[in-house]
Backbone atoms as SQL, in Angstrom:
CREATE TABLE atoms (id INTEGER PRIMARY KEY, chain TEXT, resi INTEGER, resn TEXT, atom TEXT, x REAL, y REAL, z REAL);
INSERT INTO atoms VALUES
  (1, 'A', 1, 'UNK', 'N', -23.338, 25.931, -29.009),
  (2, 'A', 1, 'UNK', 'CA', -22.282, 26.281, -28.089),
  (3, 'A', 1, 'UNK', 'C', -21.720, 25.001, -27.472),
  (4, 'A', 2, 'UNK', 'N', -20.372, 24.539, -27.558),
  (5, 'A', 2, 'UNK', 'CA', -19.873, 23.805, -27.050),
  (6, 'A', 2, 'UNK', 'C', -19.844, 23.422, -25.556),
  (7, 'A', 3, 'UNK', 'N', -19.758, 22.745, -25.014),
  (8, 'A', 3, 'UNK', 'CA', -20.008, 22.286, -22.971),
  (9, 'A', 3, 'UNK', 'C', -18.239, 22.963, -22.851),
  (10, 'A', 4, 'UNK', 'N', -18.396, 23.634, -21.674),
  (11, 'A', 4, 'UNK', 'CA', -17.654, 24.015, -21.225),
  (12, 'A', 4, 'UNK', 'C', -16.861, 22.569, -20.128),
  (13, 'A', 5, 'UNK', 'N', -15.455, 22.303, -20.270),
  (14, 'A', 5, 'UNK', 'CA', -14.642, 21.362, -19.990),
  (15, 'A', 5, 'UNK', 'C', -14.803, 21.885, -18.112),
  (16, 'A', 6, 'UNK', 'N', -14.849, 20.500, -17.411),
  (17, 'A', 6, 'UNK', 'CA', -14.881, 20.074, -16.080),
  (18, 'A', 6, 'UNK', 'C', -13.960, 20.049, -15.563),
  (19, 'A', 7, 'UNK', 'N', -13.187, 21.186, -14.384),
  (20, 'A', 7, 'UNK', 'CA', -12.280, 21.818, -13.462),
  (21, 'A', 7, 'UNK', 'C', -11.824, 19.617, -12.959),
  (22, 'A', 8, 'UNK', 'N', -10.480, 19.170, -13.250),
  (23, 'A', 8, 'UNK', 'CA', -9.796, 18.272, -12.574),
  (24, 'A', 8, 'UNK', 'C', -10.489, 18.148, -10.939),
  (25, 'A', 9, 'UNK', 'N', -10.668, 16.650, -10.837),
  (26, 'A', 9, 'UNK', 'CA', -10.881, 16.252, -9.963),
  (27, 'A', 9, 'UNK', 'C', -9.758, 16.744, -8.853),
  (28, 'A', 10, 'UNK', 'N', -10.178, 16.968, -7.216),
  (29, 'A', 10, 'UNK', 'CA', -9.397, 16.683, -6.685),
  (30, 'A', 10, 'UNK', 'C', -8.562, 15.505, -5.874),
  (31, 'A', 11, 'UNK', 'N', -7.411, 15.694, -5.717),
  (32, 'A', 11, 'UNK', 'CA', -6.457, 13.947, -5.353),
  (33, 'A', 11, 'UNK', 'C', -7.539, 13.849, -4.064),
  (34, 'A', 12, 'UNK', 'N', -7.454, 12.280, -3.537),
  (35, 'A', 12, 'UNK', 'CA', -7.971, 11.861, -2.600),
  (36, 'A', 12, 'UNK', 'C', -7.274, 12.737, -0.697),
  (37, 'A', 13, 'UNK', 'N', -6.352, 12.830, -0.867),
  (38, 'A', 13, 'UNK', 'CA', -5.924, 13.820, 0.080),
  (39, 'A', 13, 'UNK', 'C', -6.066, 15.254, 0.135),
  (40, 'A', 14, 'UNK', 'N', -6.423, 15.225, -0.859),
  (41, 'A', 14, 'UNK', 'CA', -7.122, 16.810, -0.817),
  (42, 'A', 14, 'UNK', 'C', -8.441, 17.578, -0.498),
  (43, 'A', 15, 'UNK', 'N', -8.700, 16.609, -0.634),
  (44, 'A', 15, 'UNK', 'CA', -10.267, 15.848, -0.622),
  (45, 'A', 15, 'UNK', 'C', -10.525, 15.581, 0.508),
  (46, 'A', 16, 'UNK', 'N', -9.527, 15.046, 1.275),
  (47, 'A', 16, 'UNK', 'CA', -9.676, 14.664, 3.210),
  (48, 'A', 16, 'UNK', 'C', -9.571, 15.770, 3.821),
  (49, 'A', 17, 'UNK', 'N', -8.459, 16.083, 3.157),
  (50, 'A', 17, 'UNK', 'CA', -8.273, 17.722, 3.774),
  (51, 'A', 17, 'UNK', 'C', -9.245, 18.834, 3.905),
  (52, 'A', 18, 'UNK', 'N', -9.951, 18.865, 3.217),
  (53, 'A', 18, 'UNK', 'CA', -11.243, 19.621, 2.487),
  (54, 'A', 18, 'UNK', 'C', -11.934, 19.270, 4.061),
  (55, 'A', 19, 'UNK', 'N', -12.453, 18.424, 3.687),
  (56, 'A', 19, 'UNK', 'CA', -13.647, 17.493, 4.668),
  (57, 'A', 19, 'UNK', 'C', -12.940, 18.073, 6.199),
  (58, 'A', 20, 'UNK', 'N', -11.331, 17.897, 6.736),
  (59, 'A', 20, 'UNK', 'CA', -11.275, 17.894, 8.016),
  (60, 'A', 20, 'UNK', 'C', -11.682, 19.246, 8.221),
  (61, 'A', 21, 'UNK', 'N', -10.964, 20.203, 7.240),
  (62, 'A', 21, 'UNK', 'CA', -11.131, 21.253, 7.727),
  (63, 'A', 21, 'UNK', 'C', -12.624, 21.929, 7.679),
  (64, 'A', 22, 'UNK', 'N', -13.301, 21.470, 7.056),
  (65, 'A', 22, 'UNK', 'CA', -14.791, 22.033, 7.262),
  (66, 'A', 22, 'UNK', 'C', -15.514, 21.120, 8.403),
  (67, 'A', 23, 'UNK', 'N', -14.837, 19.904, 8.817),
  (68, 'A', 23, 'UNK', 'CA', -15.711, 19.428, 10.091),
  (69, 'A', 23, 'UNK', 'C', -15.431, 19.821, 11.038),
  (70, 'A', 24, 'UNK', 'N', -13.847, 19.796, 11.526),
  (71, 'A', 24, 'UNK', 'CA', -13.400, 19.679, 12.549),
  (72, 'A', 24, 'UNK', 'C', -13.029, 21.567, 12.839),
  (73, 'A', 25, 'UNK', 'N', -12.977, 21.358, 13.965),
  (74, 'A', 25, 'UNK', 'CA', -12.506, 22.947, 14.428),
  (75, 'A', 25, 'UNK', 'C', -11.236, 22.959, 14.380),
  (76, 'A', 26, 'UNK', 'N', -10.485, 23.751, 14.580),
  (77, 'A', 26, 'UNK', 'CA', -9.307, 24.650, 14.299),
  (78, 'A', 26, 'UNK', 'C', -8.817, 23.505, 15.746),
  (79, 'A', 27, 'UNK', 'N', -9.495, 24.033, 17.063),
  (80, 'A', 27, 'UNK', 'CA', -8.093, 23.103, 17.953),
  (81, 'A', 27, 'UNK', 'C', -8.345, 21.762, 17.752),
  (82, 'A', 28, 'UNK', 'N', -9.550, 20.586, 16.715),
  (83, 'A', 28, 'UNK', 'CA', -8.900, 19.303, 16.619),
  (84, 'A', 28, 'UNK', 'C', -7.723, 19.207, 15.510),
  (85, 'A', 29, 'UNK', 'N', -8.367, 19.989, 14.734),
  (86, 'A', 29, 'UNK', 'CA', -7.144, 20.231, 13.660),
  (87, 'A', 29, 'UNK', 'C', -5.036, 20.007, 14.424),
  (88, 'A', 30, 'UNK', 'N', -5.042, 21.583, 15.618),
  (89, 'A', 30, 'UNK', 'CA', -3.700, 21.386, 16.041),
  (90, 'A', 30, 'UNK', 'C', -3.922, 20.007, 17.070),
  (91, 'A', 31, 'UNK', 'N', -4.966, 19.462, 17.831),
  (92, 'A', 31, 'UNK', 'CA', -4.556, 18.063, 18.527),
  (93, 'A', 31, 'UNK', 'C', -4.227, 17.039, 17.791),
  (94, 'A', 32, 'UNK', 'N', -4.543, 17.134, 15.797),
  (95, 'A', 32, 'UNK', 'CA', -4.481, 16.159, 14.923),
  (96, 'A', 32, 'UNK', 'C', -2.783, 16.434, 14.956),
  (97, 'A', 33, 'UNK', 'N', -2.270, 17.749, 14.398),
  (98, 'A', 33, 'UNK', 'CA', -1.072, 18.026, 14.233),
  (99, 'A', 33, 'UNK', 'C', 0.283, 17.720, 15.265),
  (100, 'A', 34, 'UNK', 'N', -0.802, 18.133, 16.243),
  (101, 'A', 34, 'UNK', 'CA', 0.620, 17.887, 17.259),
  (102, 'A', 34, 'UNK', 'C', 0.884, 16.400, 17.489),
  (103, 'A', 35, 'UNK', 'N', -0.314, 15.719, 17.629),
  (104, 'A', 35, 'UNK', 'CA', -0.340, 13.812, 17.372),
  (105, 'A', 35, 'UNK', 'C', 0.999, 13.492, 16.656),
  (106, 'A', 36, 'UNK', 'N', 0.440, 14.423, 15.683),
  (107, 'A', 36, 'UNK', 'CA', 1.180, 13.203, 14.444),
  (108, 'A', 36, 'UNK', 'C', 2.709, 13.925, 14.444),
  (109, 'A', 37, 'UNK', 'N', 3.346, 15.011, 14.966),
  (110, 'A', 37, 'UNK', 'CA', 4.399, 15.325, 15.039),
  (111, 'A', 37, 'UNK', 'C', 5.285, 14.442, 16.443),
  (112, 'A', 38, 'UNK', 'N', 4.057, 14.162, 17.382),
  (113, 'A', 38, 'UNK', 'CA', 4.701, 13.613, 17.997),
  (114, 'A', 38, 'UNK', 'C', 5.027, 12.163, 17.915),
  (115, 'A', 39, 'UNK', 'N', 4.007, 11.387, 17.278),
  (116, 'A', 39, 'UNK', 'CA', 4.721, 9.937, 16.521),
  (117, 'A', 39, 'UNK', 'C', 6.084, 9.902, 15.521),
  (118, 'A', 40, 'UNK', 'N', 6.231, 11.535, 15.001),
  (119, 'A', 40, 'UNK', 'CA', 7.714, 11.274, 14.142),
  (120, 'A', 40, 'UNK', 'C', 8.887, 11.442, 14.947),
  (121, 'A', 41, 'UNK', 'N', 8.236, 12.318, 15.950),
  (122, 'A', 41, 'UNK', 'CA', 9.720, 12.294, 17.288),
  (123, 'A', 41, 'UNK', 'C', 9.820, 10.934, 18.064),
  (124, 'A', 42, 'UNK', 'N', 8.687, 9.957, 18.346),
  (125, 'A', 42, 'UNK', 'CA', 9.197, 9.100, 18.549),
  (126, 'A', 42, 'UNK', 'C', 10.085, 7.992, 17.787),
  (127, 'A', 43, 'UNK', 'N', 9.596, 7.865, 16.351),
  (128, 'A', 43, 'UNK', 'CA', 10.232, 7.385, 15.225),
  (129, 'A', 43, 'UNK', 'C', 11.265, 7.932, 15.691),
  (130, 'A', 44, 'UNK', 'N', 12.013, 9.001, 15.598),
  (131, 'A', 44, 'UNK', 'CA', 13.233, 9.377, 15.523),
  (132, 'A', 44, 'UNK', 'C', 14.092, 8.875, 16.876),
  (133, 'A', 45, 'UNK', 'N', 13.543, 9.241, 18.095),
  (134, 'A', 45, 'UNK', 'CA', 14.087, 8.558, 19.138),
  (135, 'A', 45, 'UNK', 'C', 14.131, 7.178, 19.140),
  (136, 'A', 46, 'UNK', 'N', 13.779, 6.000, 18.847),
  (137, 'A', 46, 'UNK', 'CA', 13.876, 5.077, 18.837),
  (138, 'A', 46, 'UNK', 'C', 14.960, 4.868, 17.400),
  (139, 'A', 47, 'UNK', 'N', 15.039, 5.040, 16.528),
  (140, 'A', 47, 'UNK', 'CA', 15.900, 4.708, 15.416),
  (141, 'A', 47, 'UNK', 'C', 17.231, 5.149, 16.233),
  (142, 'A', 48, 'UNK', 'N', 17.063, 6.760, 16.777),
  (143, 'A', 48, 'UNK', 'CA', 18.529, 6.613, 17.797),
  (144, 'A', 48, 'UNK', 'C', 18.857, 5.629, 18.622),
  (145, 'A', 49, 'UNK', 'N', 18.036, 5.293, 19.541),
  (146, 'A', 49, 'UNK', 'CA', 18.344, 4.321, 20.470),
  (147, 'A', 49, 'UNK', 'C', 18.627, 2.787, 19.658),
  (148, 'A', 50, 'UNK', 'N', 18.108, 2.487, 18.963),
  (149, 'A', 50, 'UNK', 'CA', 18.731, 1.368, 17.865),
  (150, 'A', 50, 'UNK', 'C', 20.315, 1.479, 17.626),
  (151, 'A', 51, 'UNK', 'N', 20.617, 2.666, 16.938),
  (152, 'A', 51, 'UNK', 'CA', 21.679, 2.946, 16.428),
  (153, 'A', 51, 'UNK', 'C', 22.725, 2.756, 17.426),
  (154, 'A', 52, 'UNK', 'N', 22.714, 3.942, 18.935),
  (155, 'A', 52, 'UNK', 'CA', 23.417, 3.685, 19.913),
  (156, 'A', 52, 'UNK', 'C', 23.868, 2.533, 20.295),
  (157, 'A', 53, 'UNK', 'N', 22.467, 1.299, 20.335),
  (158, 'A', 53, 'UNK', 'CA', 22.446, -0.036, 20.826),
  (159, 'A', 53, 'UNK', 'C', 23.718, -0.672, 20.150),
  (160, 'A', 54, 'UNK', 'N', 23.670, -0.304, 18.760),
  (161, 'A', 54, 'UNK', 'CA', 24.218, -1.169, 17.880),
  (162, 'A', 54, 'UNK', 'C', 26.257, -0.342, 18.138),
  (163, 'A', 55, 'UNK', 'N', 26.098, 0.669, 18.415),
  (164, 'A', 55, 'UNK', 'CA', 27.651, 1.285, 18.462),
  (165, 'A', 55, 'UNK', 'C', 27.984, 0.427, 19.691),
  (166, 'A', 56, 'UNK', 'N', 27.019, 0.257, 20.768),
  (167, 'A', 56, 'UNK', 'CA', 27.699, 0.308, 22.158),
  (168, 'A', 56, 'UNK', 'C', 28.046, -1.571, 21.987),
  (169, 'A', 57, 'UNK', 'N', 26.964, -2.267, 21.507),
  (170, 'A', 57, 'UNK', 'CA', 27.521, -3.848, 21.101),
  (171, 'A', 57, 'UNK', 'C', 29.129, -3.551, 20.361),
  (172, 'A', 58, 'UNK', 'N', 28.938, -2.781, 19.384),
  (173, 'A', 58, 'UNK', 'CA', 30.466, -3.215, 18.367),
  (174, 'A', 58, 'UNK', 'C', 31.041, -2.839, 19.210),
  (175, 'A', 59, 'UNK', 'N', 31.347, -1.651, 20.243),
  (176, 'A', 59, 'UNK', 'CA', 32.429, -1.492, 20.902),
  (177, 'A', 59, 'UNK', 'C', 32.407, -2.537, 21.887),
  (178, 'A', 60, 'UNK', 'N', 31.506, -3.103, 22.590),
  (179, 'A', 60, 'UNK', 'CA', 31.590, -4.015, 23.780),
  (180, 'A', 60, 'UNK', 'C', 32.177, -5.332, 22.950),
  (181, 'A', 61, 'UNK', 'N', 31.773, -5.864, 21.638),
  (182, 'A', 61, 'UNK', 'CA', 32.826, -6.534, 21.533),
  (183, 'A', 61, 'UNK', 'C', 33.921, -6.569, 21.014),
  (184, 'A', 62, 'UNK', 'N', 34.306, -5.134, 20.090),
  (185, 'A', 62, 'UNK', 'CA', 35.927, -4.953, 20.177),
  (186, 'A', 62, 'UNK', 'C', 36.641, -5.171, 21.552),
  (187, 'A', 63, 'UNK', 'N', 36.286, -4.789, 22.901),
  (188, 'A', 63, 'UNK', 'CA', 36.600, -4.419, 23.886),
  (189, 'A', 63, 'UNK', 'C', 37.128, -6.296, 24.617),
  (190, 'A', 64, 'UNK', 'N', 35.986, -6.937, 24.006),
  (191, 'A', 64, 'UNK', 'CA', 36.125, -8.116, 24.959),
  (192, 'A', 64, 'UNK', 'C', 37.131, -9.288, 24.080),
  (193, 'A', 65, 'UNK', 'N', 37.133, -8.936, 22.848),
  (194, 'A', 65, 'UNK', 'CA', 37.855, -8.992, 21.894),
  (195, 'A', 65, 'UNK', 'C', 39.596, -9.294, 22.152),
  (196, 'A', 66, 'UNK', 'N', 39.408, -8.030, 22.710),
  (197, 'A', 66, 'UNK', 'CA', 41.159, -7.220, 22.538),
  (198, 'A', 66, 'UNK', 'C', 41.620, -7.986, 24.229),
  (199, 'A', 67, 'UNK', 'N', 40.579, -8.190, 24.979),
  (200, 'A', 67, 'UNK', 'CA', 41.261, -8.630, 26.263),
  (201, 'A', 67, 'UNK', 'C', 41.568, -10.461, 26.303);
């Protein structure tokens, strides 16, 4: 009888995933989630405030420009 072929490894993130969720409880799990949602809202607020920075220079020196 031939060996029966070995179920694919799982990816290394799947694999973490595995592990958190059998260590950690359910509310570190959402304190992990909400963490990390809240580092992409700051990402996002700051790339705005960049952007703004950069409109309110070009207009301040069209402005000083034109006078």
């Amino acid at each position: 009888m031939p060996p029966l072929p070995l179920p694919p490894l799982p990816s290394l993130s799947g694999a973490l995933r595995a592990m958190e969720t059998f260590l950690l409880g359910s509310g570190q799990r959402t304190a992990r989630r909400n963490a990390w949602t809240a580092v992409l809202e700051d990402r996002s607020r700051a790339r705005d405030r960049v952007e703004t920075q950069h409109v309110l220079e070009a207009v301040s020196d069209a402005t000083s420009h034109a006078t």
